[in-house]
C-alpha positions as CSV (number, residue, x, y, z in Angstrom):
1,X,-8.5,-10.6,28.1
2,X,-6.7,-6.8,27.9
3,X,-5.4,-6.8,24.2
4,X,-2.1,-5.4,26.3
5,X,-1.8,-8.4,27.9
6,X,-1.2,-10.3,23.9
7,X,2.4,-8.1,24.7
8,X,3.4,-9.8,27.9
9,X,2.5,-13.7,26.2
10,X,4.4,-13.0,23.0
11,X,7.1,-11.7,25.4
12,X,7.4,-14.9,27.6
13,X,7.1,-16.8,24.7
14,X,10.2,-15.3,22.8
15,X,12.2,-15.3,26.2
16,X,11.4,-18.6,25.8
17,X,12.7,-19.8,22.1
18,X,15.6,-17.6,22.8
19,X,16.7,-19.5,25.4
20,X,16.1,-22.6,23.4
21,X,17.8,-21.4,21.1
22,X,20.8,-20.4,23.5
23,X,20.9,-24.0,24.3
24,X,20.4,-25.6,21.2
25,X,23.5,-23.3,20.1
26,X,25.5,-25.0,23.1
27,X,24.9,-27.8,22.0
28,X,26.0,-27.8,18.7
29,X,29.2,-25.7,19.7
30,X,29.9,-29.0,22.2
31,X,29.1,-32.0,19.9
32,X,32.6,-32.3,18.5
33,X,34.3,-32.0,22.1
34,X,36.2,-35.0,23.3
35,X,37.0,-36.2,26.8
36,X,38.6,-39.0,28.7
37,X,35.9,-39.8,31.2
38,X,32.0,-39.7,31.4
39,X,31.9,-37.8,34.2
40,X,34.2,-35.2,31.8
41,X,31.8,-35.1,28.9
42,X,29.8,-32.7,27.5
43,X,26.3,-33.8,27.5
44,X,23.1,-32.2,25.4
45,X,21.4,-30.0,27.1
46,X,17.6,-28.8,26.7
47,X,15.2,-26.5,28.2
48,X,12.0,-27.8,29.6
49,X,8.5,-25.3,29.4
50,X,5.6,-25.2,31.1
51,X,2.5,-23.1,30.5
52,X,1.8,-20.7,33.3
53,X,-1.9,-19.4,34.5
54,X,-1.7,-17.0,37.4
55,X,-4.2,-17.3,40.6
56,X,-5.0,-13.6,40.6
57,X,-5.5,-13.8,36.6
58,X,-7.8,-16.8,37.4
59,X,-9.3,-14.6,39.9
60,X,-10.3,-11.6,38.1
61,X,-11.6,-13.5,35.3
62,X,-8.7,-13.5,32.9
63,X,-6.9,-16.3,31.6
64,X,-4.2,-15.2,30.1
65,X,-1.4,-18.2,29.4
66,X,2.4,-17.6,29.1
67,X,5.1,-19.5,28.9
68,X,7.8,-20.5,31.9
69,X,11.1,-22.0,31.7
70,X,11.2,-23.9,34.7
71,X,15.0,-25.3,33.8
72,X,17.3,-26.9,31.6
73,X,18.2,-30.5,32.0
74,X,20.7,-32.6,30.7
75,X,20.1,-35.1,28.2
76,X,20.3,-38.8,29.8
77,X,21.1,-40.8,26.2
78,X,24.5,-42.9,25.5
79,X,27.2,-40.7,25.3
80,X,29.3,-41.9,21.7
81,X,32.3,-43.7,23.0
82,X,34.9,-44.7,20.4
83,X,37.9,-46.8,20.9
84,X,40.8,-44.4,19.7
85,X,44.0,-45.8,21.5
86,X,46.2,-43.5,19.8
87,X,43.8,-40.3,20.7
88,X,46.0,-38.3,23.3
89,X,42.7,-37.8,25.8
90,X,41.9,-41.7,25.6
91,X,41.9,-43.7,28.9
92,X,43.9,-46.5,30.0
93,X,41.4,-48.6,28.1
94,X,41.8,-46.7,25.1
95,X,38.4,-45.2,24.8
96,X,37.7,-41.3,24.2
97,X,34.1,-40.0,25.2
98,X,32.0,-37.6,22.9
99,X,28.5,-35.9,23.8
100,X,25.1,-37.6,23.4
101,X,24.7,-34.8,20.5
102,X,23.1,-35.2,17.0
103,X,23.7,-32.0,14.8
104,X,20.9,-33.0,12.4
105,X,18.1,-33.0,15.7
106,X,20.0,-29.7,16.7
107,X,19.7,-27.7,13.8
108,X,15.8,-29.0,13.4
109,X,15.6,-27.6,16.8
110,X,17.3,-24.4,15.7
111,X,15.0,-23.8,13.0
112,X,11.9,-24.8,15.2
113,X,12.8,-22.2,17.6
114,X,13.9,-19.4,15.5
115,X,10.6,-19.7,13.6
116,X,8.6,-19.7,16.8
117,X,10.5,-16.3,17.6
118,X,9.4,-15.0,14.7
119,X,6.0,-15.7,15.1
120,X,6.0,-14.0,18.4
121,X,7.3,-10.8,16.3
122,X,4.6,-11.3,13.9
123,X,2.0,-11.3,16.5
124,X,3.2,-8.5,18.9
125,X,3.5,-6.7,15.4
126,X,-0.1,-7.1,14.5
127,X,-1.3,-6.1,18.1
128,X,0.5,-2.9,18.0
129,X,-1.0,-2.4,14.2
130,X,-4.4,-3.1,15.8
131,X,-4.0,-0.4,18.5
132,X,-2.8,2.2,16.3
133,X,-5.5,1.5,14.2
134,X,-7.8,1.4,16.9
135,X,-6.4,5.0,18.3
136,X,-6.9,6.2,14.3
137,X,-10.9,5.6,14.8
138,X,-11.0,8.1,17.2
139,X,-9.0,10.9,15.2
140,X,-11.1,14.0,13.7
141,X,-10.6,14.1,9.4
């Protein structure tokens, strides 16, 4: 495997937590909404990954793995229905609707994927430190 190619994983893999983190950060901008119907309210959302190996990298010899987002679903728990009768979004029932949300799972995922970032920093870090030292060999003292 090209040491360049360490660039484009740690690459994929940081598009990746970011847009974890972009939904996780939905999420818990959403959890206190309120809404009159199911159909109205908010549910979690969260991004789904896959690892991808190329044909041609396969081909050539190289396996080099990256990450895919191949979408964002929507969370299929309970939404939290509360009979609020007084609320002035509740239905004829007297029910109001709030997302499928837990803050505590959100903020773990926001943590997870913020440290994962940073690891993909770390590492592209140390590549580039091992090139540059690499280039250094060859220099003339």
């Amino acid at each position: 495997m090209s040491t360049y190619k360490i660039f484009d994983i740690t690459g994929s893999g940081m598009t990746a937590q970011s847009v974890r983190m972009n939904t996780t950060a939905s999420n818990i901008a959403n959890a206190n909404s309120v809404s009159s119907s199911v159909e109205e309210t908010y549910r979690g959302r969260h991004p789904i990954f896959a690892a991808q190996l190329s044909d041609a990298q396969r081909r050539q010899g190289d396996d080099t793995v990256g990450v895919k987002v191949l979408g964002i679903v929507e969370s299929d728990a309970p939404l939290n229905v509360e009979y609020s009768p007084n609320h002035p979004l509740a239905d004829e029932n007297g029910y109001i609707y709030k997302p499928n949300i837990n803050i505590m799972e959100e903020m773990a995922n926001m943590i997870s994927a913020s440290r994962s970032y940073e690891t993909n920093v770390q590492t592209a870090d140390s590549a580039k430190q091992m090139i540059m030292r690499t280039l250094r060999l060859g220099q003339a003292n």
